[in-house]
C-alpha positions in Angstrom: 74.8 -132.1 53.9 75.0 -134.5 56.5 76.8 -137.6 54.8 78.7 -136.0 52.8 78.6 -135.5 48.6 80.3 -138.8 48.2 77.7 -140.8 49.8 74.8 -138.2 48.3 76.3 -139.2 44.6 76.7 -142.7 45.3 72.8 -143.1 46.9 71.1 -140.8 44.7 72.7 -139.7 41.4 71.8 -142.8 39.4 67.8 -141.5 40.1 68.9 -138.0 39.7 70.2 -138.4 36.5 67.1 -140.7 35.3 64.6 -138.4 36.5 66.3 -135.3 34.6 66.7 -137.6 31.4 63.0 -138.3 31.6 61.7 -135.4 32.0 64.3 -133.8 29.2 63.1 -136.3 27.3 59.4 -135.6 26.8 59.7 -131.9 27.4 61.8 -131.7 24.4 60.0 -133.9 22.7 57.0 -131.8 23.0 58.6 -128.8 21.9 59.7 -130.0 18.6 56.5 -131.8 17.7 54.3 -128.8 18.6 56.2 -125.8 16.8 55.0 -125.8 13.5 51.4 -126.6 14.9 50.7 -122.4 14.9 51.2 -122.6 10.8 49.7 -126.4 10.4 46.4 -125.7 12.0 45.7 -121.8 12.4 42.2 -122.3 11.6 41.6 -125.3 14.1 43.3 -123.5 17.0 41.9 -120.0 16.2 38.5 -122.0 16.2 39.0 -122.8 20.1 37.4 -120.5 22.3 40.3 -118.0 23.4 39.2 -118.0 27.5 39.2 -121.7 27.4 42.9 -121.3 26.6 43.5 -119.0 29.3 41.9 -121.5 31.9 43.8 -124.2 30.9 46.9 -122.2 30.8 46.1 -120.4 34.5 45.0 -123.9 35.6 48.4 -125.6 34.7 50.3 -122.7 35.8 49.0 -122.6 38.8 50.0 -126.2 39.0 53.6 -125.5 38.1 54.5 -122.8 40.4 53.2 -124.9 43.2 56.9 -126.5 42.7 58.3 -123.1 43.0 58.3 -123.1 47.1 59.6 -126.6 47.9 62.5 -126.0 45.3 63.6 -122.0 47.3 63.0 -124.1 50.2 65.8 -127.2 48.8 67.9 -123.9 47.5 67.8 -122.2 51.1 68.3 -125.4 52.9 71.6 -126.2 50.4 73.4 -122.8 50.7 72.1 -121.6 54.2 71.0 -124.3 56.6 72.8 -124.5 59.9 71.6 -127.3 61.6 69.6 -130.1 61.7 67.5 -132.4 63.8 66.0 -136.0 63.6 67.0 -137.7 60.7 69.7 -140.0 61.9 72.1 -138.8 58.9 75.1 -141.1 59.1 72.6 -144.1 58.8 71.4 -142.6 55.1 71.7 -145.1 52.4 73.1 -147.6 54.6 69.9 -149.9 54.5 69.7 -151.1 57.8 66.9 -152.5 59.3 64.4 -151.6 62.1 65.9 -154.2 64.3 69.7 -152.8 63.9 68.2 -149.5 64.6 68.1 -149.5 68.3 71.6 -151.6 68.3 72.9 -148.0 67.0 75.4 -145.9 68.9 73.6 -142.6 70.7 75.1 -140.4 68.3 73.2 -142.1 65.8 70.1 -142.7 66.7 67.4 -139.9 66.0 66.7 -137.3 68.8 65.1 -134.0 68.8 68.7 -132.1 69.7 69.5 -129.8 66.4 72.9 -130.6 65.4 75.0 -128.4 62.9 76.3 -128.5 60.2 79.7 -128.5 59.0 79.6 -129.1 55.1 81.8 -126.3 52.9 80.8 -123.9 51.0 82.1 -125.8 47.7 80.2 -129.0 49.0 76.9 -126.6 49.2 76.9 -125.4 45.9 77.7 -129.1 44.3 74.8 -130.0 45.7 72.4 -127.0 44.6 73.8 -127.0 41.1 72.8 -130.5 41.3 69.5 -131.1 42.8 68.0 -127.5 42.9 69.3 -126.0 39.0 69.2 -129.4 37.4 65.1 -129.3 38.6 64.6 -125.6 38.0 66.0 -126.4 34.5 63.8 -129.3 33.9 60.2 -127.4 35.5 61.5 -124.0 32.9 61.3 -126.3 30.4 58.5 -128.6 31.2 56.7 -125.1 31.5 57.6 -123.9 27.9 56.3 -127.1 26.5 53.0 -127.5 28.2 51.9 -123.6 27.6 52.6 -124.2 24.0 51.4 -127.9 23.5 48.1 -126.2 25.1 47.5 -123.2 23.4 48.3 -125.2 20.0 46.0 -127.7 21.1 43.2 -127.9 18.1 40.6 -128.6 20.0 38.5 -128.1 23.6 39.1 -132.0 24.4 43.0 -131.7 23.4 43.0 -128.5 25.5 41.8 -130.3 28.6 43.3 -133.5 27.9 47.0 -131.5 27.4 46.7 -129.7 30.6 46.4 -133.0 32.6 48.8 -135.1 30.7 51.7 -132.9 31.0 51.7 -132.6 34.9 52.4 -136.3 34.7 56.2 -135.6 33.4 56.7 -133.1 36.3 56.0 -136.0 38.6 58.3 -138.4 37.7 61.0 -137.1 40.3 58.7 -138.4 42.9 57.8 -141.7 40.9 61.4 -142.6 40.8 62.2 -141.5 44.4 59.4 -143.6 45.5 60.1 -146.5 43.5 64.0 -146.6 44.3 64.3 -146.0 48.0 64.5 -148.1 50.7 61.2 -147.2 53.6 63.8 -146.6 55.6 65.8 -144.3 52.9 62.3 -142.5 52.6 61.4 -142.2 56.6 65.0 -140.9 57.5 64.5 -137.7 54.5 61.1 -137.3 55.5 61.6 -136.7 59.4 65.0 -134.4 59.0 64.4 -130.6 59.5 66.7 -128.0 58.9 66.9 -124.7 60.6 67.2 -121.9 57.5 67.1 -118.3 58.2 64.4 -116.6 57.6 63.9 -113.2 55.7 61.1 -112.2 58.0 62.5 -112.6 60.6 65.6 -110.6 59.7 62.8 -107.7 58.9 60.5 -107.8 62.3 58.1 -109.6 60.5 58.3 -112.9 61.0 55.0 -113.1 63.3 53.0 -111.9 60.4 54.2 -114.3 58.4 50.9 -116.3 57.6 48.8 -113.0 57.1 51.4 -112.0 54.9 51.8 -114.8 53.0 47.3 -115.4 52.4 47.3 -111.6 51.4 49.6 -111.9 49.2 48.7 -115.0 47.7 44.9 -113.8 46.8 45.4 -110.0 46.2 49.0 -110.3 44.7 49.5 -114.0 43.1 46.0 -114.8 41.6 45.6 -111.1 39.9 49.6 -111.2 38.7 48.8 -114.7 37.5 45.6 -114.3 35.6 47.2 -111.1 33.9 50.5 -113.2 33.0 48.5 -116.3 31.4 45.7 -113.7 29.5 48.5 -111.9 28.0 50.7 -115.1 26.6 47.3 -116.9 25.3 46.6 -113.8 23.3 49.8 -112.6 22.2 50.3 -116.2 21.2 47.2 -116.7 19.4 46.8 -113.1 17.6 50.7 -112.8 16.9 52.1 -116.3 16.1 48.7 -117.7 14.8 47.1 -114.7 13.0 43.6 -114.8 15.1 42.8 -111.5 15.0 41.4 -112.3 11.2 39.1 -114.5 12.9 37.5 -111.1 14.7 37.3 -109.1 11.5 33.9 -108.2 10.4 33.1 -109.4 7.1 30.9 -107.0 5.3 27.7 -107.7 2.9 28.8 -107.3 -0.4 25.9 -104.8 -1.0 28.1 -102.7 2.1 30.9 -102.2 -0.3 29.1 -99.8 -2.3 
């Protein structure tokens, strides 16, 4: 937004396109090697205790959709950010030094003045399609793969071990990112903020925005959560896997007559 997409492509596509790879990769992966795992072992995975699966699944869930915010947030800041401060901008992914920093004309150098911004709409969605879809695509199907490598997991320690394991591929974003960037690189993206409006604000309500937000989060999220996961372990379990043999009292012979 502030460099421009040429200098945004040249600087950061090469770790875009590895990070999406990677995570494509081993989502996919997981997909195709767990499928036939429902037919395979019905009776190992009907043998795992059903609210087991529905902790791991809340658990991991719960784990995902904390991504959920900061990508909104990068969507907003794409298509509706006017301004920004700190962050020098121009000096992105030029790699210069602390030294040359000060040597920097006052246009450059970071201040606490919000400047706008002046990138087209056409430059705005280039950049969401790119950075924001191309993650939301990647976390839908990292999700997909870890609820079903989980509740096809045939036992409690592949249930737990499963739930850890696969948050690893959602982190390798931020393992390349901080691998591949320059300090400075990583100081001058941390320290720029961008003024997005807010929808609360636009409604009255934006000085209730932290009680709104707690409330909702424990009396909305949580109970809308728990329901979500309950329902997907057990439809998955007693409709793709046949458990609901595994409740079905078995009578005495004597009973039968």
């Amino acid at each position: 937004l502030q460099s421009g997409l040429w200098r945004a492509c040249v600087m950061c596509l090469p770790m875009l396109a590895t990070s999406v790879t990677v995570q494509f990769v081993f989502a996919w992966q997981l997909v195709l090697a767990h499928l036939n795992d429902f037919k395979l072992y019905r009776d190992d995975i009907c043998g795992v205790y059903f609210l087991l699966h529905i902790c791991a699944i809340l658990v991991f869930c719960v784990l995902m959709l904390n991504n959920v915010p900061n990508m909104w947030r990068a969507g907003m800041i794409a298509l509706t950010s006017t301004h920004h401060k700190n962050g020098d901008g121009d000096a992105i992914g030029e790699l210069i030094e602390e030294t040359l920093a000060s040597s920097l004309s006052p246009h450059l150098q970071d201040d606490d003045e919000a400047h706008p911004l002046h990138a087209c709409m056409a430059t705005r969605v280039c950049i969401a399609c790119f950075a924001v879809t191309s993650e939301l695509f990647t976390w839908a199907l990292i999700l997909v793969a870890g609820v079903l490598w989980i509740v096809s997991a045939r036992s409690t320690d592949f249930v737990i071990r499963s739930t850890v394991a696969v948050m690893f591929v959602l982190n390798v974003d931020e393992i390349v990112f901080e691998s591949c960037c320059s300090p400075i690189i990583r100081e001058d993206v941390e320290e720029t903020k961008y003024q997005v409006p807010e929808l609360l604000n636009k409604c009255g309500l934006g000085k209730r925005k932290e009680a709104i937000t707690h409330y909702f989060g424990i009396y909305v999220y949580l109970p809308f959560l728990f329901v979500a996961t309950s329902m997907t372990v057990l439809f998955m379990r007693y409709e793709l896997v046949d458990c609901w043999e595994r409740f079905t009292p078995i009578l005495p012979a004597s009973a039968k007559y």
